[in-house]
DRENFI-657450 format. One record per residue (C-alpha): x, y, z. Coordinates in Angstrom, 2 decimals, padded with zeros to 5 digits. Last residue first. Example, Ala and Ser with C-alpha at 12.3 -4.5 7.8 and 13.67 -1.06 7.14 Angstrom:
+---------+---------+---------+
:      px :      py :      pz :
+---------+---------+---------+
:  013.67 : -001.06 :  007.14 :
:  012.30 : -004.50 :  007.80 :
+---------+---------+---------+
This chain:
+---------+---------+---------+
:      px :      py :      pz :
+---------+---------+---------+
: -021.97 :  000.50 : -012.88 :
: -021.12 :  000.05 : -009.10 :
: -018.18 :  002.25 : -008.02 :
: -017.13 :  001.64 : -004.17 :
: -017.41 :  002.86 : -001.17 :
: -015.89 :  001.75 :  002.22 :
: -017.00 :  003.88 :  005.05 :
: -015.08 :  004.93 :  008.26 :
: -016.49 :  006.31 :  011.67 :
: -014.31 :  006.29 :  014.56 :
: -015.22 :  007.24 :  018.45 :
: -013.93 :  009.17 :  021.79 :
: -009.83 :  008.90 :  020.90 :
: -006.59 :  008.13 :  021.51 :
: -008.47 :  006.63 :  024.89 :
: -007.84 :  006.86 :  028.67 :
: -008.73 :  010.69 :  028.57 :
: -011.45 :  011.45 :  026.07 :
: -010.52 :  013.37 :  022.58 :
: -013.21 :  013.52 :  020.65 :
: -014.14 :  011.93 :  017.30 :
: -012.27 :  010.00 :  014.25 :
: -012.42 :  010.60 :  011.00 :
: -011.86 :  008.24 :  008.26 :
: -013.65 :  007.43 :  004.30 :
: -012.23 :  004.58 :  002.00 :
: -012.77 :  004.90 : -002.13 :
: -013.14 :  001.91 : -004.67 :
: -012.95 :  002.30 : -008.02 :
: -010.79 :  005.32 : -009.09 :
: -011.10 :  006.87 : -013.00 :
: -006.98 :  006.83 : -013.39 :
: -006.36 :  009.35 : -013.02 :
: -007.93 :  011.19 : -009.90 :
: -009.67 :  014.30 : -010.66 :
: -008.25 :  017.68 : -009.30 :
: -009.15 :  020.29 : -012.53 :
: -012.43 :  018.92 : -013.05 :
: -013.66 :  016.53 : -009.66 :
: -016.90 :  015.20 : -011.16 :
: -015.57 :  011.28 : -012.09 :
: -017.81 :  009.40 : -010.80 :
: -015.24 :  007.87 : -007.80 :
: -014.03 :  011.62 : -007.60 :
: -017.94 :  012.39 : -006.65 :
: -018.53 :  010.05 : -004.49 :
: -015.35 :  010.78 : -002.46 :
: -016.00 :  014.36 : -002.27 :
: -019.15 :  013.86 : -000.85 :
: -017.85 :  010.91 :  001.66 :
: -015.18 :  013.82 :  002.80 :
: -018.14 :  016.31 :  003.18 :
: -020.09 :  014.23 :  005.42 :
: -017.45 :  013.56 :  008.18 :
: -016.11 :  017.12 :  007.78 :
: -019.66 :  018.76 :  008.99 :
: -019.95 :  018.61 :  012.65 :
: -016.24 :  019.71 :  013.10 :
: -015.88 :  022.25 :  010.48 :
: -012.14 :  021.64 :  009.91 :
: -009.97 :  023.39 :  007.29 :
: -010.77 :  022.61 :  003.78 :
: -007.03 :  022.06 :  002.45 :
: -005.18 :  020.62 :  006.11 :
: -008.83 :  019.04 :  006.32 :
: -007.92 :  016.91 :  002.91 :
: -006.67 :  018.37 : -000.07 :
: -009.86 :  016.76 : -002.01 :
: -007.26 :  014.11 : -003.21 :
: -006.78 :  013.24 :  000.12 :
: -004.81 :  010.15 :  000.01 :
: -003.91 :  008.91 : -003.37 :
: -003.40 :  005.55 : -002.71 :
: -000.31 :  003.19 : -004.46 :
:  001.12 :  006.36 : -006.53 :
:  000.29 :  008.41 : -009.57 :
: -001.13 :  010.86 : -007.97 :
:  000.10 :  011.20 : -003.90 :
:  000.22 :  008.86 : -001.12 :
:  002.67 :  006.61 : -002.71 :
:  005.00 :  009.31 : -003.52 :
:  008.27 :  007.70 : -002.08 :
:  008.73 :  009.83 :  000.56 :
:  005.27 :  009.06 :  001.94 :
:  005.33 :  005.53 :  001.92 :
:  009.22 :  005.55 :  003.39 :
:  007.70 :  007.90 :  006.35 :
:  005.13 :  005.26 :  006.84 :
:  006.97 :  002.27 :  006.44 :
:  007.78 :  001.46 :  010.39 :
:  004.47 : -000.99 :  010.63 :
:  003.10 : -002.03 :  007.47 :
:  001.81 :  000.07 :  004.29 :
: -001.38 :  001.02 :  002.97 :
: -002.52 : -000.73 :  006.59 :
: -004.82 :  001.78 :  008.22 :
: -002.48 :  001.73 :  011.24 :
:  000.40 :  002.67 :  009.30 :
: -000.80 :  005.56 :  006.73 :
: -002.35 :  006.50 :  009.82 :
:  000.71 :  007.66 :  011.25 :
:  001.94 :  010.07 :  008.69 :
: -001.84 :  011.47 :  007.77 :
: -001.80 :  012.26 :  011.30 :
:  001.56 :  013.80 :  011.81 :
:  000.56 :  016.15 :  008.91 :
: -002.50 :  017.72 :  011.60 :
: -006.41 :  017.62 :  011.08 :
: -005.55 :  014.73 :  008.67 :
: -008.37 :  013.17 :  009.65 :
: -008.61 :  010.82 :  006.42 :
: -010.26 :  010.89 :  002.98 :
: -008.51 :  007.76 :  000.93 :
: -008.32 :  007.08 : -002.77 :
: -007.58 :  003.73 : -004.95 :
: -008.21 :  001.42 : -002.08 :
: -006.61 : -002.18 : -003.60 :
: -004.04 : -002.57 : -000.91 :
: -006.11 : -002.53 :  001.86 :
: -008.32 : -005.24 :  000.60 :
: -011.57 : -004.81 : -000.06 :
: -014.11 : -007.54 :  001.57 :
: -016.61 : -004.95 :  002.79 :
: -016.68 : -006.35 :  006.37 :
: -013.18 : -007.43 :  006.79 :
: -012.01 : -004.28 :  005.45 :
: -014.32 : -002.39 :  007.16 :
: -013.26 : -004.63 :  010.85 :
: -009.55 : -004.16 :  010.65 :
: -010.28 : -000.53 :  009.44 :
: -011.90 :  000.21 :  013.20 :
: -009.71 : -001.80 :  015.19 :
: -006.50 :  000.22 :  013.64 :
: -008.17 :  003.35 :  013.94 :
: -009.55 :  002.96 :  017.38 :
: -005.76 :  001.80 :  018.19 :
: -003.64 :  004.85 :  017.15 :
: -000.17 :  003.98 :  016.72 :
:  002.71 :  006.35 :  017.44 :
:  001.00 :  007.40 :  020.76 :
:  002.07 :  004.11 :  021.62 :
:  000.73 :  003.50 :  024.76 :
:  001.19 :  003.56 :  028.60 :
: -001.20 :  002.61 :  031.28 :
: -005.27 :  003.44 :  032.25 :
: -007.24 :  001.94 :  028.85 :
: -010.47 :  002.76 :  027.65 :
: -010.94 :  001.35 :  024.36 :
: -012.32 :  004.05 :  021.68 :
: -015.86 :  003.65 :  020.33 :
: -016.21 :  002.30 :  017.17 :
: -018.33 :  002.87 :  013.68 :
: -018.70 :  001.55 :  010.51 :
: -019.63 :  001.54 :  007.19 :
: -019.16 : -000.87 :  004.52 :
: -019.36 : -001.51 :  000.83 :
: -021.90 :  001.59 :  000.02 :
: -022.11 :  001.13 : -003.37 :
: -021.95 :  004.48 : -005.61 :
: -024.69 :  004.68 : -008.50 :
: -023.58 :  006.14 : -011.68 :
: -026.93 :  005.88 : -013.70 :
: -029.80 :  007.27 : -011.04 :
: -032.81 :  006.74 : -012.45 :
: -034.82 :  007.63 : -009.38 :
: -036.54 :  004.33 : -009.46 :
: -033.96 :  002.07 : -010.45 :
: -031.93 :  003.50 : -007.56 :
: -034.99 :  003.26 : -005.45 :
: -034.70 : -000.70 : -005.97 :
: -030.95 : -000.81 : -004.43 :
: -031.71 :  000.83 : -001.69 :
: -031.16 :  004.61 : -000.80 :
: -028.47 :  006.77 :  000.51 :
: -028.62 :  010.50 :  000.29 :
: -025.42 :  012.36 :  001.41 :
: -024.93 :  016.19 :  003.13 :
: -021.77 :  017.62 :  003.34 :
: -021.61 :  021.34 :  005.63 :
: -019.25 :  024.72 :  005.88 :
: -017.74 :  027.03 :  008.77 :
: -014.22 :  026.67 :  009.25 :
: -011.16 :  025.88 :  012.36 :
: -007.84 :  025.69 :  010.16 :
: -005.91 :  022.62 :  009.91 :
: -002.71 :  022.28 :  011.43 :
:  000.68 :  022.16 :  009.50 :
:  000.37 :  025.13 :  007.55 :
:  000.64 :  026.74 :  011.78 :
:  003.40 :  024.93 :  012.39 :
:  003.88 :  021.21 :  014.13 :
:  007.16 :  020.63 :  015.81 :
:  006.62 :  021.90 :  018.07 :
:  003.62 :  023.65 :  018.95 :
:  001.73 :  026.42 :  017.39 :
:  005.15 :  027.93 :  015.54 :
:  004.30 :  030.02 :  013.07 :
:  004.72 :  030.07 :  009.13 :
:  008.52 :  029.15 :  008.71 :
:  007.94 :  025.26 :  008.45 :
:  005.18 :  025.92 :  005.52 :
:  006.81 :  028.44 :  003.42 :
:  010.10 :  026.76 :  003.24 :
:  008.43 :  023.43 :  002.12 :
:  006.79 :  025.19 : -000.19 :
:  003.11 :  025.93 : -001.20 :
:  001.18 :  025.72 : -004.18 :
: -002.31 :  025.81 : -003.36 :
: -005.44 :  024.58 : -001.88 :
: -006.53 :  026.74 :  001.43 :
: -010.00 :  027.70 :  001.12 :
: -010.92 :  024.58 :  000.00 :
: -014.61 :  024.18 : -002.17 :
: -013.46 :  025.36 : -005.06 :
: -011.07 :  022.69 : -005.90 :
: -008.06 :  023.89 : -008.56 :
: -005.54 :  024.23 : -005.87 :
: -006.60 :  021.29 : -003.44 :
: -004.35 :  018.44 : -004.78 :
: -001.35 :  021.14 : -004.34 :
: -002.60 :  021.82 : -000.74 :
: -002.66 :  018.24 :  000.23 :
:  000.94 :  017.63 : -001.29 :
:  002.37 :  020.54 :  000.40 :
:  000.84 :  020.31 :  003.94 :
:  001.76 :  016.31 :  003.55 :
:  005.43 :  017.32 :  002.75 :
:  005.60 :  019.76 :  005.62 :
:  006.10 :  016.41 :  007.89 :
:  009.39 :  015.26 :  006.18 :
:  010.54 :  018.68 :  006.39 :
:  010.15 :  018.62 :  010.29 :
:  012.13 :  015.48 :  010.02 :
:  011.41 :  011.88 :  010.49 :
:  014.41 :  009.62 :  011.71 :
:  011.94 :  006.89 :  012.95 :
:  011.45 :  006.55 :  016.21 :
:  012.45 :  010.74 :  017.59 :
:  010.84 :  011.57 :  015.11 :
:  007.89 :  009.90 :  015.55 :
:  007.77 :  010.63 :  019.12 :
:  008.17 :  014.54 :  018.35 :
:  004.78 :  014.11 :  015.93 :
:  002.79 :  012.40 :  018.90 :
:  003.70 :  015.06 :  021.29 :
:  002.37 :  017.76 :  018.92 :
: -000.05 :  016.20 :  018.30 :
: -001.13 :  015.88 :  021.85 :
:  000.01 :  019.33 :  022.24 :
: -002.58 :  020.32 :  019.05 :
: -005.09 :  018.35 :  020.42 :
: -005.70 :  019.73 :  023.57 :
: -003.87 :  018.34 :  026.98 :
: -004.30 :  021.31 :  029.07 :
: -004.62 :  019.61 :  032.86 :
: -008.78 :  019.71 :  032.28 :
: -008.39 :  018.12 :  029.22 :
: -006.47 :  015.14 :  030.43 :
: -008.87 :  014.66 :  033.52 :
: -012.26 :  015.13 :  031.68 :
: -014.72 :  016.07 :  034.10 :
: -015.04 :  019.67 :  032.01 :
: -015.23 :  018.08 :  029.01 :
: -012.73 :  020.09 :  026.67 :
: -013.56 :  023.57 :  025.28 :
: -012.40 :  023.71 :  022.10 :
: -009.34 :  026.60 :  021.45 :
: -010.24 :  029.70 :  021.32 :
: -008.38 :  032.26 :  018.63 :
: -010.90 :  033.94 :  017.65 :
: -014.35 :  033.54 :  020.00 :
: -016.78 :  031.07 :  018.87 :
: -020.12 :  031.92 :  017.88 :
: -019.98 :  032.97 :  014.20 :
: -016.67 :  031.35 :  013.20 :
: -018.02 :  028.19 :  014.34 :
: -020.32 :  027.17 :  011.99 :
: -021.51 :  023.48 :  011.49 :
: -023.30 :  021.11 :  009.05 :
: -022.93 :  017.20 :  008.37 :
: -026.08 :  015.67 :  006.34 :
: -027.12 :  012.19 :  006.39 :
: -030.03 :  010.89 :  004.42 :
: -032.61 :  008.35 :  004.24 :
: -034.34 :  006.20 :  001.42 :
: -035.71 :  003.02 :  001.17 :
: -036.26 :  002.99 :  005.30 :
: -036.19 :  000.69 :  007.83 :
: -034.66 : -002.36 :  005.78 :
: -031.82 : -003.23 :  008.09 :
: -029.01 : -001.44 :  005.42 :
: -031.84 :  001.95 :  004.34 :
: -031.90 :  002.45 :  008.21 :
: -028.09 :  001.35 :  008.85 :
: -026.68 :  003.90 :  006.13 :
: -028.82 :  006.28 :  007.31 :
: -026.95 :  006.29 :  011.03 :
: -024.06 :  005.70 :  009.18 :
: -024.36 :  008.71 :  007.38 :
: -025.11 :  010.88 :  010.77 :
: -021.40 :  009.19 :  011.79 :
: -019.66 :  010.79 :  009.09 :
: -021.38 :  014.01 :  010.13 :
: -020.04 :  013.53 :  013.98 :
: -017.14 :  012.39 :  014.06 :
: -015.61 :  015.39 :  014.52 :
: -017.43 :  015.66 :  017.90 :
: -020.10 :  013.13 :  018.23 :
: -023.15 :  014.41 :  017.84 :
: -025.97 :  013.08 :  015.91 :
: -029.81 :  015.02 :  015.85 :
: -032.42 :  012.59 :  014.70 :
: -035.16 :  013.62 :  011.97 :
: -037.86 :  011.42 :  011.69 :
: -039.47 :  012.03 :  008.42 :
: -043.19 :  013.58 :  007.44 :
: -043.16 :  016.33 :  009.62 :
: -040.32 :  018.01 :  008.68 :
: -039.24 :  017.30 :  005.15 :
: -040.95 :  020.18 :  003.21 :
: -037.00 :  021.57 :  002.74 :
: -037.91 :  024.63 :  005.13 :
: -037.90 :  022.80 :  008.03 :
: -034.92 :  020.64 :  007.23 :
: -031.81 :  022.25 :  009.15 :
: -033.84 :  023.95 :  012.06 :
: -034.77 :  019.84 :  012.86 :
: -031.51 :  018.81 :  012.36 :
: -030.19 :  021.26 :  014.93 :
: -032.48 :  020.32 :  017.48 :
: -030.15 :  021.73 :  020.19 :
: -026.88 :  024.28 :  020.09 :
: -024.64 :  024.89 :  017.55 :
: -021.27 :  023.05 :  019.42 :
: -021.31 :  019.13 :  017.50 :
: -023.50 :  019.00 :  014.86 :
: -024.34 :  015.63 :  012.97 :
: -027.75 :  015.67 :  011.11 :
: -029.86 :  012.43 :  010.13 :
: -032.89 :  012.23 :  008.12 :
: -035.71 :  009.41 :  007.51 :
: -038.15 :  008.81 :  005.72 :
: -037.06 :  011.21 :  002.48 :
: -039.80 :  010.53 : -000.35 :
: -041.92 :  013.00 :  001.52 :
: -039.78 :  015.73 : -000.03 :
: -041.32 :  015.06 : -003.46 :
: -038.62 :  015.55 : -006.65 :
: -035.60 :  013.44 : -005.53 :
: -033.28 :  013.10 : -008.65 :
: -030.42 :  012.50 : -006.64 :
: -028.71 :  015.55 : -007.71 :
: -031.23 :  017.48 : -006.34 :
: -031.42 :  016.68 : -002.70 :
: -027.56 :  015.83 : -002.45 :
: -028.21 :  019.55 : -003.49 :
: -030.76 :  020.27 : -000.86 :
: -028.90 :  018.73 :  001.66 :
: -025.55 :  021.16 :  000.84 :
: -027.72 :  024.52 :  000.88 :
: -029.95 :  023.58 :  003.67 :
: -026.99 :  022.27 :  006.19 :
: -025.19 :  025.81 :  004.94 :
: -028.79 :  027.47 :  006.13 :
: -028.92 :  025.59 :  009.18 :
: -025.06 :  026.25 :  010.74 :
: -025.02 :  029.90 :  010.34 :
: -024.33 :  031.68 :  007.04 :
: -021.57 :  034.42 :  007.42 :
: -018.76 :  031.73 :  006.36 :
: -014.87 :  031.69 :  007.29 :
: -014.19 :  029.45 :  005.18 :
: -015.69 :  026.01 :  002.86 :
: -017.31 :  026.18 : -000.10 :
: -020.88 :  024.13 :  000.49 :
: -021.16 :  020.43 : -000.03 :
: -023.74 :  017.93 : -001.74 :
: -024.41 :  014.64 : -002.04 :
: -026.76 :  012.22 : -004.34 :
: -027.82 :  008.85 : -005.05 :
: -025.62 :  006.64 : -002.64 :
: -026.41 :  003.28 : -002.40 :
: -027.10 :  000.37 :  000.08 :
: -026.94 : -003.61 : -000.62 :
: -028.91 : -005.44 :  002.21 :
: -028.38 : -007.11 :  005.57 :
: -024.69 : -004.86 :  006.06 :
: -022.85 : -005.70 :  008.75 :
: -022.10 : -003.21 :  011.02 :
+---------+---------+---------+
């Protein structure tokens, strides 16, 4: 999506994440009201429009979100789901009102609990008409498959993989908001259990309860809320996943490819110059192969990218300096909106104890959505963001 106008971010918020015993609408309330807060918003009725992405909580979930933040009634509130994609793509939606000139200010807010109505130890129910699904194929043995591949390609090793958990976890340790940050070893990681080979159970990230929310506004209601470190939106954008019946690479991943082709052509940064990157690293093999089809580093380099520390401090892109979903563990609704949280916030310099040095400048957002049979996956929603004082 193009954007007509220039959109900012005032405000976010996120809960801790865990194993949480507040449902879905009162960690939505918690993290919108502080994107609520910090962006200096004093009448609800200034919000026109609201957007909340929820993918297994049941119906009008935006709606039991905002009742008691004196916004229903005066905004239209739209309900978003899209699997994991699903809170990144409830920014987009605001994104595009505030970008075409709908709205002066809208938000997005990501929220989900599934430790509270999900049975432990239950994997996600896939469509029921879905072919792949319906034979077993689930994420983790799709992973799973796609890690073995990559071995198999490129020489990887099972070490080579625990690296991500490791570096993830150490950004993590001083962030309140992950459950899992930490110092871990390489030992630790591949002898924790075996979910599918080669991937362990440090190497998959854990199913959470938490919520992001984000408050995007135009350029003239930043000068009117007085908001001094305003982040630009640069791009935002979202795909659906080419169907295609025949053999792949399930070493590339082509949504994500198409979809950061068309942000960085849309935004105007180029690859090389993205200081910090939130991706779906719901498993180390996809942090590995993204690396590639994000373009940080061309076709084959992955493995050499990580080795080398150039997904780390100090190197090229420091890739998940929140510790990523392998640190937070996965709330599916929410993780969209959370990682563009944390991203504003490292870009202003709020992360004490796990900021980025130097102060980054631009910052990329990715998670993708749903697994569908024909396609690596359902949809993609990435942002492009970028300091602007």
């Amino acid at each position: 999506m193009k954007l007509q106008r220039e959109v900012y971010i005032a405000g976010v918020g996120e809960t801790v994440f865990g194993k949480l015993k507040m449902d879905y609408d009162e960690l939505g309330r918690m993290a919108a009201f502080e994107a609520i807060k910090a962006s200096k918003i004093d009448k609800p009725d200034m919000i026109e429009s609201a957007y909340v992405g929820n993918a297994t909580n049941g119906m009008v979930t935006g709606q039991t979100v905002f009742r008691d933040l004196g916004v229903c009634g005066k905004a239209a509130i739209i309900n978003v789901e899209s699997a994991c994609s699903a809170g990144a793509m409830a920014v987009h939606c605001a994104v595009k009102d505030v970008a075409c000139g709908l709205t002066e200010l809208s938000m997005g807010v990501g929220t989900e609990n599934h430790t509270m109505h999900r049975a432990t130890g239950a994997a996600f129910a896939p469509s029921g008409n879905d072919i792949e699904g319906f034979h077993g194929a689930v994420m983790t043995g799709k992973y799973a498959m796609r890690a073995t591949r990559y071995m198999y390609e490129t020489g990887a090793t099972i070490e080579d993989l625990a690296l991500i958990t490791q570096k993830n976890r150490g950004h993590a340790k001083n962030n309140p908001h992950a459950p899992y940050g930490g110092d871990y070893s390489i030992e630790k990681i591949i002898g924790s259990r075996m979910i599918a080979y080669p991937l362990t159970l440090h190497q998959c990230c854990g199913i959470v309860d938490g919520a992001g929310a984000v408050v995007v506004c135009s350029k003239e209601m930043i000068k009117k809320l007085g908001i001094k470190k305003a982040v630009r939106v640069r791009g935002s954008v979202v795909t659906s996943g080419p169907y295609h019946n025949r053999p792949r690479d399930i070493t590339g991943d082509d949504i994500t490819e198409a979809t950061s082709k068309i942000l960085y052509e849309e935004s105007g940064v180029d690859p090389k110059d993205v200081n910090i990157l939130e991706l779906h690293d719901a498993f180390t093999i996809a942090e590995l192969l993204y690396y590639e089809c994000m373009q940080l580093c061309g076709k084959g380099e992955g493995l050499k990218f990580l080795r080398d520390g150039q997904s780390t401090y100090g190197g090229q892109c420091v890739v998940s300096p929140r510790g990523g979903m392998l640190s937070y563990g996965h709330p599916i609704g929410a993780s969209g909106a959370a990682q563009i949280a944390s991203q504003v916030k490292q870009l202003r310099g709020e992360c004490k104890g796990y900021q980025v040095d130097p102060l980054p400048k631009v910052a990329m957002t990715h998670v993708t959505g749903g697994g569908l049979s024909g396609t690596e996956h359902a949809a993609c929603t990435m942002h492009m963001l970028t300091s602007d004082w």
